[in-house]
GUMI-556071 format. One record per residue (C-alpha): residue number from 1; residue in one letter; x, y, z. Coordinates in Angstrom, 3 decimals. Example, Ala and Ser with C-alpha at 12.3 -4.5 7.8 and 13.67 -1.06 7.14 Angstrom:
% residues 2
   n res       c1       c2       c3
   1   A   12.300   -4.500    7.800
   2   S   13.670   -1.060    7.140
***
This chain:
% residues 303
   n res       c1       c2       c3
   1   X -168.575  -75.818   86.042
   2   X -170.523  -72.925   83.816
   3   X -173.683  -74.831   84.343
   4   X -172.634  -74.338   88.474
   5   X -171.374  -70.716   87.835
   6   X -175.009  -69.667   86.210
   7   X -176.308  -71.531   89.142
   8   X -174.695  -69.225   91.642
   9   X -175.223  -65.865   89.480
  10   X -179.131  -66.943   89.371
  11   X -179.380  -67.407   93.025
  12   X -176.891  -64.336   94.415
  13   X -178.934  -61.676   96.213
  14   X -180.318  -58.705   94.064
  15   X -178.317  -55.704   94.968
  16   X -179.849  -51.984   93.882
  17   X -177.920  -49.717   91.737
  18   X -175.853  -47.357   93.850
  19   X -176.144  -49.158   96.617
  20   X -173.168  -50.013   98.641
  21   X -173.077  -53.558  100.447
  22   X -170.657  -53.590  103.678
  23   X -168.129  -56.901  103.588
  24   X -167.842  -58.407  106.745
  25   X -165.122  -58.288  108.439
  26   X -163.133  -60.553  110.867
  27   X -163.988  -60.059  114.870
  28   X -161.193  -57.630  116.172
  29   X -159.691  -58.239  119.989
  30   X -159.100  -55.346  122.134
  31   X -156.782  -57.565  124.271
  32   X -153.106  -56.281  123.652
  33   X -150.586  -58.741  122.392
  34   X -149.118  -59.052  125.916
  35   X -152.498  -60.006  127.354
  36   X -153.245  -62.685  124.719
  37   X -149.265  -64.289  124.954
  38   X -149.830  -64.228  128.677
  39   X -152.994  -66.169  128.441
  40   X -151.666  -68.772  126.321
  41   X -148.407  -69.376  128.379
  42   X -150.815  -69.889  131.682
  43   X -153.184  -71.991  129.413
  44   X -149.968  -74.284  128.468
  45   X -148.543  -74.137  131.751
  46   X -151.619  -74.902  133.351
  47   X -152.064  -78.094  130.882
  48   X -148.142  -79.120  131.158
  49   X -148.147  -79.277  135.807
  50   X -151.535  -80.821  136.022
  51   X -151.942  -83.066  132.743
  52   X -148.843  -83.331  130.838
  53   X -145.630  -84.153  133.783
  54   X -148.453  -86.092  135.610
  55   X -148.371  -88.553  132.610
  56   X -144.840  -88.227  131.901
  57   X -144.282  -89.376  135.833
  58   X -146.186  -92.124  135.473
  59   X -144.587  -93.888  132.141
  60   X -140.879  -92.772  133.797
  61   X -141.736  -94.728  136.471
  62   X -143.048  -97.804  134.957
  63   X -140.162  -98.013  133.152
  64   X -137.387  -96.721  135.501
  65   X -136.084 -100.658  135.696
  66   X -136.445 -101.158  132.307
  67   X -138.592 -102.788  129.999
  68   X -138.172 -106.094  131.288
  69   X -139.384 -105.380  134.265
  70   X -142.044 -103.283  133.156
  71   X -143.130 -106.641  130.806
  72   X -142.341 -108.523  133.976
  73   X -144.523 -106.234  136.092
  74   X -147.746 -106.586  133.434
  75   X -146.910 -110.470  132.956
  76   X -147.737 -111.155  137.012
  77   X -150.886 -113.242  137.122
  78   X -152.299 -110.671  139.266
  79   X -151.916 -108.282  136.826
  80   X -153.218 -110.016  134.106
  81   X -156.561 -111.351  135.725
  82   X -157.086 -107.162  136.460
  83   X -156.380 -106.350  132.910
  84   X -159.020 -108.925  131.841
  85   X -161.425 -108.045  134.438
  86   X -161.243 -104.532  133.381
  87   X -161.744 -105.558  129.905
  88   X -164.813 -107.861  130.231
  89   X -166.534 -105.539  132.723
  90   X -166.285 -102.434  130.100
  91   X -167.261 -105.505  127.257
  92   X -170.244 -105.647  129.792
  93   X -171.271 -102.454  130.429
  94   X -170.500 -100.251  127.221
  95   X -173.118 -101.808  125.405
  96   X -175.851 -102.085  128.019
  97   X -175.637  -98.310  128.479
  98   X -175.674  -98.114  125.037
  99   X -179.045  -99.924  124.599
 100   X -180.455  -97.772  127.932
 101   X -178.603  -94.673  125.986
 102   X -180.643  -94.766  122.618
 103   X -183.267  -95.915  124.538
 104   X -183.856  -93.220  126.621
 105   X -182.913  -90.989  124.476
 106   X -185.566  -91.651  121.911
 107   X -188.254  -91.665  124.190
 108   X -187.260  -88.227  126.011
 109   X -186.717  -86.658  122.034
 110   X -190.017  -88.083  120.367
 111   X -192.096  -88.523  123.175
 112   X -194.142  -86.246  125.439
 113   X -194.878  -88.187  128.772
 114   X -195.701  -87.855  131.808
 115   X -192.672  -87.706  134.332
 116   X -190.323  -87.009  131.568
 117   X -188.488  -84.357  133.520
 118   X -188.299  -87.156  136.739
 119   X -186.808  -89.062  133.973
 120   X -184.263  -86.649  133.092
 121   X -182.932  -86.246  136.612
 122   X -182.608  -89.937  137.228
 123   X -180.324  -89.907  134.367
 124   X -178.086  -87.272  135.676
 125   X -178.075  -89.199  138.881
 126   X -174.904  -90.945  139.111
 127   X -173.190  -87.171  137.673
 128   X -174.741  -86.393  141.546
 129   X -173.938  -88.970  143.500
 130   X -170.564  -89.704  144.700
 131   X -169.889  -93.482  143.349
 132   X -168.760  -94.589  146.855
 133   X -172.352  -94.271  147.985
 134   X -173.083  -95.632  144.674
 135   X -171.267  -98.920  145.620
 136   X -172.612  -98.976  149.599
 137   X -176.332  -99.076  148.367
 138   X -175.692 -102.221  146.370
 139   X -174.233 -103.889  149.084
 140   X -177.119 -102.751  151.327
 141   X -179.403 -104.715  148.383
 142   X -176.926 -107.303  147.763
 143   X -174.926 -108.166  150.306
 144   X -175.312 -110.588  152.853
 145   X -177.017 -108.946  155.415
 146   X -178.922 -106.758  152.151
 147   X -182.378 -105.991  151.562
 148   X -181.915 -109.206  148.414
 149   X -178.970 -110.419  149.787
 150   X -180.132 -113.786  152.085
 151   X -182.515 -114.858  148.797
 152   X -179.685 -114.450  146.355
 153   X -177.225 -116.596  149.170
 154   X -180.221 -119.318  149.058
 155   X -180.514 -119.790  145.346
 156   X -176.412 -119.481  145.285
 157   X -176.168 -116.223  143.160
 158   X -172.831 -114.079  144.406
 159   X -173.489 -110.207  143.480
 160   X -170.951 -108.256  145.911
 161   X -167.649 -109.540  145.937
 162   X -168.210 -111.219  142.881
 163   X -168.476 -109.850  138.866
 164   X -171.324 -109.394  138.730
 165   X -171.845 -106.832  141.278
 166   X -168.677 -104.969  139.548
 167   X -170.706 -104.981  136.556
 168   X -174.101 -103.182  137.984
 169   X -171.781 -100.533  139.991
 170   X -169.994  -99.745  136.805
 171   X -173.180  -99.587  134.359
 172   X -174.890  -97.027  137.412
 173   X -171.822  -94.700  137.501
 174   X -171.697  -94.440  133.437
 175   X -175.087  -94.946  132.168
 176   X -175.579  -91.148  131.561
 177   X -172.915  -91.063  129.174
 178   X -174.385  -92.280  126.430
 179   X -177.928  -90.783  126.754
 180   X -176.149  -87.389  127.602
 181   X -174.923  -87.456  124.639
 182   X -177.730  -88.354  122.348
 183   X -180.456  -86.348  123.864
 184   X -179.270  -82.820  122.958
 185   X -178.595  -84.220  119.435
 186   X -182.209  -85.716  118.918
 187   X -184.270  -83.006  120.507
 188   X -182.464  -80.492  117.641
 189   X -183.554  -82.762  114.941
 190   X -187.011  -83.795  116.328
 191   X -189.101  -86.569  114.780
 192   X -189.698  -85.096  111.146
 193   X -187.880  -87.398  109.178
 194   X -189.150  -90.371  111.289
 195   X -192.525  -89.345  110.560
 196   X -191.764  -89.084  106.585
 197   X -190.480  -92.411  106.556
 198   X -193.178  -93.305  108.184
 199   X -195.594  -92.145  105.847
 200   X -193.738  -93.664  102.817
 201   X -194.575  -97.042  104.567
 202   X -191.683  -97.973  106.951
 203   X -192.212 -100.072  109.724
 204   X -190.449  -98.882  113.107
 205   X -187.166 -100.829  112.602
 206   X -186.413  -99.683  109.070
 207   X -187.208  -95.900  110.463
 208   X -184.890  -96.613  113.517
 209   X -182.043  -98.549  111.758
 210   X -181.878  -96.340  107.886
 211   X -183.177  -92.603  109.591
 212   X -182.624  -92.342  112.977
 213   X -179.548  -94.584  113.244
 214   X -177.447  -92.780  110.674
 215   X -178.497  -89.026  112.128
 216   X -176.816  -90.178  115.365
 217   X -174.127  -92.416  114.553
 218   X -171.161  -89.678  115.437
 219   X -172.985  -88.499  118.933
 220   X -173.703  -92.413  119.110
 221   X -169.965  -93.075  119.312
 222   X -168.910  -90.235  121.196
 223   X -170.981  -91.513  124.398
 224   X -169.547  -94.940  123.476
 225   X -165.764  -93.409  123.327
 226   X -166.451  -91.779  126.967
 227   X -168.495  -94.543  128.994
 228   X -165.858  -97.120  127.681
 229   X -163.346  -94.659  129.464
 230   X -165.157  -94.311  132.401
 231   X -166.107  -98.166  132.758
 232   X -161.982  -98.791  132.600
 233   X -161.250  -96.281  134.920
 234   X -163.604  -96.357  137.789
 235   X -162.884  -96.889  140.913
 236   X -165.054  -95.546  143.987
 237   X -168.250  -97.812  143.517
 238   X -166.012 -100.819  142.147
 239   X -163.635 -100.809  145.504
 240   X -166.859 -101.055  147.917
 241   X -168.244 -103.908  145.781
 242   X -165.549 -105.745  144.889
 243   X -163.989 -107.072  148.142
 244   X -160.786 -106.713  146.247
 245   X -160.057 -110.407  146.196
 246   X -156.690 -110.929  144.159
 247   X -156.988 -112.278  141.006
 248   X -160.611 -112.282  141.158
 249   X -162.176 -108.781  141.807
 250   X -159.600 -106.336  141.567
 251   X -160.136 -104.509  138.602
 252   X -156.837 -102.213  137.128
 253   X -157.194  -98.671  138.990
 254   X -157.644 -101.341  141.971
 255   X -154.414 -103.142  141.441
 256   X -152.847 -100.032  140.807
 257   X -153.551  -98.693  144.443
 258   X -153.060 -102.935  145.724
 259   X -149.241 -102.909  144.367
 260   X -148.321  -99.118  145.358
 261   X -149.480  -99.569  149.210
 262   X -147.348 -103.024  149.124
 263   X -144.564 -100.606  148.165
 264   X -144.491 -102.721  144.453
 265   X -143.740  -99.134  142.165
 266   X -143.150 -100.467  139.089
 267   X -145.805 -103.002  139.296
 268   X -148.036 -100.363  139.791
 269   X -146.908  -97.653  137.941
 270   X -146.764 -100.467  134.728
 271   X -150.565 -100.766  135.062
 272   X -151.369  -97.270  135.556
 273   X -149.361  -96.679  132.067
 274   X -151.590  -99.335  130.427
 275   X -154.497  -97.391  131.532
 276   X -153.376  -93.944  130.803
 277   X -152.690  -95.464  127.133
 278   X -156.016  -97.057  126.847
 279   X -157.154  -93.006  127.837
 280   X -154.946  -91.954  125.340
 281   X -156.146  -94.136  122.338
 282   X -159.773  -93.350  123.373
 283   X -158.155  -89.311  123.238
 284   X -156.375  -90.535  119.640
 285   X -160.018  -92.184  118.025
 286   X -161.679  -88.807  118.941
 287   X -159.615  -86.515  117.088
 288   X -159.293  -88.781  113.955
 289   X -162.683  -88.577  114.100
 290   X -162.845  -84.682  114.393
 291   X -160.533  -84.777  112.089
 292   X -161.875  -86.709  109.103
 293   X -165.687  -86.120  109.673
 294   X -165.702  -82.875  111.378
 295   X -167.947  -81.159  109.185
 296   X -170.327  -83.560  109.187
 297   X -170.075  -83.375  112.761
 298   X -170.645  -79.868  112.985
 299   X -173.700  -79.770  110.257
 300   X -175.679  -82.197  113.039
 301   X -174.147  -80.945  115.856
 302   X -177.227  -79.129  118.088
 303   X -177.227  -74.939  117.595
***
């Protein structure tokens, strides 16, 4: 500690003799108390009619019969094929974007190209376009009476109405998730310590996996927290596509809207709890990570 203490005496700024130096001091509001309390209490009321009773509602619901009927309701065989639908199509997706993500990323930070800015609006595409339309131009490709559609029906390959056309419409409507997020991040850093690792003899992998890898790794995981999210919840582009064929295509957020037009409540109300607690654990694994890395989060964080 005195070897710290000299340390910080021999690098404090020199201040002149009679010279006065002004402390900061903290910002002060010129709202009035009454302005700030009335601001909060819209702010929470605002938060508790549109995103806390909503959620409250649908959990009351699910379980207005009980839990045994809400286990019932999730145990149906419909129910289950949606829940593991839903699961392999994000198991799918996630890390495909992921791969376009860094991908993309990397060449729009390091690179100068040209047609990088074309580049950059195709990514914000889907943001753009609603994911109904989305879902109509792949049948239009796909389908049977699509642009690909008679080929793929010769060579017996099902896209729409089948997984695999689930799977492209929900990599197209959350592909910019990950890239959004890695872009800002990597443009702020630039390619400086790629190039010194470089120079010390590095081949591209090492740079990628022990510099570039490591710089990202929180921004990496945020767009990997949201497209997950998104992949679970969509439902626009993976209705059109999906034929919703029980047991087969219907995905969650489409069984949820299958069982509440056949007047089944709790049936559907039980799987839109399951995916409002998948939303909440994805919610939950962002905080602890605010929480327990947050300054490192905010030292690479893009100013």
């Amino acid at each position: 500690m005195p070897e710290a203490s000299m340390l910080a005496r021999r690098h404090a700024p020199v201040v002149p003799r009679g010279v006065t130096v002004a402390r900061r001091r903290p910002p002060v509001t010129t709202e009035s108390p009454m302005l700030r309390g009335l601001l909060i209490a819209i702010a929470v009321a605002f938060l508790a009619l549109f995103l806390l009773l909503p959620l409250i509602v649908v959990f009351a619901e699910a379980l207005q019969n009980g839990v045994g009927a809400y286990l019932e309701a999730l145990s149906d065989p419909d129910a289950r094929a949606a829940i593991w639908l839903t699961l392999l199509v994000a198991a799918i997706s996630v890390p495909l974007n992921l791969i376009f993500g860094v991908a993309a990323a990397w060449c729009i930070a390091k690179f100068e190209f040209p047609g990088k800015s074309i580049l950059l609006t195709l990514i914000d595409l889907p943001f753009s376009i609603s994911p109904v339309v989305a879902g109509l131009v792949y049948v239009l490709l796909f389908g049977a009476q699509g642009l690909f559609g008679p080929y793929l029906q010769s060579i017996g390959v099902d896209i729409i109405f089948a997984v695999p056309g689930i799977v492209l419409a929900t990599v197209f409507v959350t592909f910019p998730f990950v890239a959004r997020e890695l872009i800002p991040l990597m443009e702020q850093q630039g390619t400086g310590d790629e190039e010194v690792a470089m120079t010390l003899g590095a081949t591209g992998v090492q740079t990628f996996l022990r510099v570039t890898l490591p710089n990202i790794r929180w921004a990496l995981l945020y767009g990997v927290l949201l497209c997950n999210a998104r992949a679970m919840g969509e439902f626009g582009a993976v209705a059109v596509v999906s034929g919703r064929i029980r047991g087969l295509t219907t995905t969650m957020p489409l069984q949820v809207e299958i069982s509440y037009n056949e007047y089944h409540a709790v049936a559907a109300f039980a799987v839109a709890s399951l995916l409002a607690l998948l939303a909440l654990v994805t919610l939950a694994a962002k905080a602890l990570l605010e929480s327990r890395y947050g300054d490192e989060l905010a030292s690479k964080a893009p100013r």
